[in-house]
C-alpha positions in Angstrom: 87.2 3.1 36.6 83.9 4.5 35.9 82.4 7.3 37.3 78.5 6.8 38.4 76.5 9.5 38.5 73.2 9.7 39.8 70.3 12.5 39.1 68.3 13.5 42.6 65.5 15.9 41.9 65.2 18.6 44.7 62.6 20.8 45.2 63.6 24.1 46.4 60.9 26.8 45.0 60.0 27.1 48.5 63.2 27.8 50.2 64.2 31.0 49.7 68.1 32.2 48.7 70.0 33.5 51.7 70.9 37.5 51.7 74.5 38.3 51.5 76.0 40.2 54.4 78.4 42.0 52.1 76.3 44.8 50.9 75.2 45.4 54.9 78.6 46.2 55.3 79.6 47.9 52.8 77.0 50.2 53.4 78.0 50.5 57.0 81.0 51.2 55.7 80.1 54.2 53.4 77.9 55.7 55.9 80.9 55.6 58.3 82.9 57.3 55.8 80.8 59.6 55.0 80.1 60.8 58.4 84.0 60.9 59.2 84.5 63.2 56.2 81.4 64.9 57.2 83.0 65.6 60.7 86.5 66.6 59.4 84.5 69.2 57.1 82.6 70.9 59.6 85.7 70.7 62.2 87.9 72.8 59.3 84.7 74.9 58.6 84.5 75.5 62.3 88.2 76.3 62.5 87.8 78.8 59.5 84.7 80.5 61.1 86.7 81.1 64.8 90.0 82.2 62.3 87.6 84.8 60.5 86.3 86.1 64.2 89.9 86.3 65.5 90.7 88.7 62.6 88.1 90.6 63.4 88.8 91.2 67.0 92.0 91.4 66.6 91.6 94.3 63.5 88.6 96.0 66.7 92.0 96.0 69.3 94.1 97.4 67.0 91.5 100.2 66.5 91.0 100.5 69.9 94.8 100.9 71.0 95.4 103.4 68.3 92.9 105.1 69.4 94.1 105.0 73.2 97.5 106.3 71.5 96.1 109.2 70.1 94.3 110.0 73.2 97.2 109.3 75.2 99.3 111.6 72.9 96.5 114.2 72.8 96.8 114.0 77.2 100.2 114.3 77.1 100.3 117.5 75.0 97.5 119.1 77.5 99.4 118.7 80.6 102.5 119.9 79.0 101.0 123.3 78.0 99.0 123.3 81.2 102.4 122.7 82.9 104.1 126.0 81.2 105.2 128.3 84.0 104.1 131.5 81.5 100.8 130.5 81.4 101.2 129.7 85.3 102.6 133.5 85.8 99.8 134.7 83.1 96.3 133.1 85.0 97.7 134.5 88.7 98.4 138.1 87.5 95.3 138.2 85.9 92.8 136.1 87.0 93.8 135.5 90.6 95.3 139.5 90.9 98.6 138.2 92.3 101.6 139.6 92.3 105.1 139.2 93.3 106.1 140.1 97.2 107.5 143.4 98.3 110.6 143.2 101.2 108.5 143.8 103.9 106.3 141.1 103.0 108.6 138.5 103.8 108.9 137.4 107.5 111.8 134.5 108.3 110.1 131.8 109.8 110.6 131.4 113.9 112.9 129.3 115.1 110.7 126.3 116.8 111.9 124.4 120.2 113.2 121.2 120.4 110.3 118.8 120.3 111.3 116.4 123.4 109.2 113.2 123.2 106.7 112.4 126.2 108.1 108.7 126.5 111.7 110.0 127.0 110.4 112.3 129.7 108.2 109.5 131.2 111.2 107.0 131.7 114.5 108.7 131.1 117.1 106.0 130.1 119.0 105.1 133.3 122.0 103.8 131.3 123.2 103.9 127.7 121.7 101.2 125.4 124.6 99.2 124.3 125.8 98.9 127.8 122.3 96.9 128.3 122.7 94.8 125.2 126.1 94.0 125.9 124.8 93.1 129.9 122.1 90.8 128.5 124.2 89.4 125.6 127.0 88.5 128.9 124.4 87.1 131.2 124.4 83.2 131.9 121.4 80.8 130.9 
């Protein structure tokens, strides 16, 4: 067998070639990377930068508590010399002109009467109170 071939003349100058749409994308594709690993570096670079101001506040509390420690320790030793019962004695004798009592300075204190309450005088109890729980507690329903 024999092959036949025959020659067709086309005219195509006027049709133009049709664009790929590989190199659309794949430059979709790049620009999607790009902007990915353009995301993840400003998400670590924004996780360094709040690391960095943590430090910081964190060294400015520090500070500040030992600071409030000093103070504190600083309060403590005022009131315990201010608390000293020589320096007590010292500023009455000599500032306030006290001194200490003579014998017949020193009255006993009276003896006071029996403070009665004005309900119990209003309605004195006309029996015990257990024998009115135990009355009510007996009673029928």
């Amino acid at each position: 067998m024999r092959d036949i071939y025959y020659v067709k003349r086309l005219e195509n100058s006027r049709v133009a070639p049709l664009g790929e749409p590989l190199p659309t994308r794949r430059y979709f594709s790049i620009g999607l990377m790009a902007g990915l690993g353009l995301a993840a570096a400003m998400f670590c670079a924004g996780q360094r930068f709040a690391s960095v101001q943590e430090g910081y506040r964190l060294e400015a509390l520090q500070q500040e508590r030992q600071q409030a420690a000093e103070e504190n320790r600083k309060l403590r030793l005022e009131v315990a010399s201010l608390g000293d019962p020589v320096r007590i004695d010292a500023i009455a004798r000599q500032q306030l002109g006290m001194t200490n009592l003579s014998p017949h300075q020193i009255f006993p204190a009276e003896s006071a009467a029996p403070v009665v309450s004005a309900m119990v005088k209003a309605h004195p109890p006309s029996e015990p109170p257990f024998d009115r729980l135990r009355a009510v507690s007996e009673s029928p329903r």
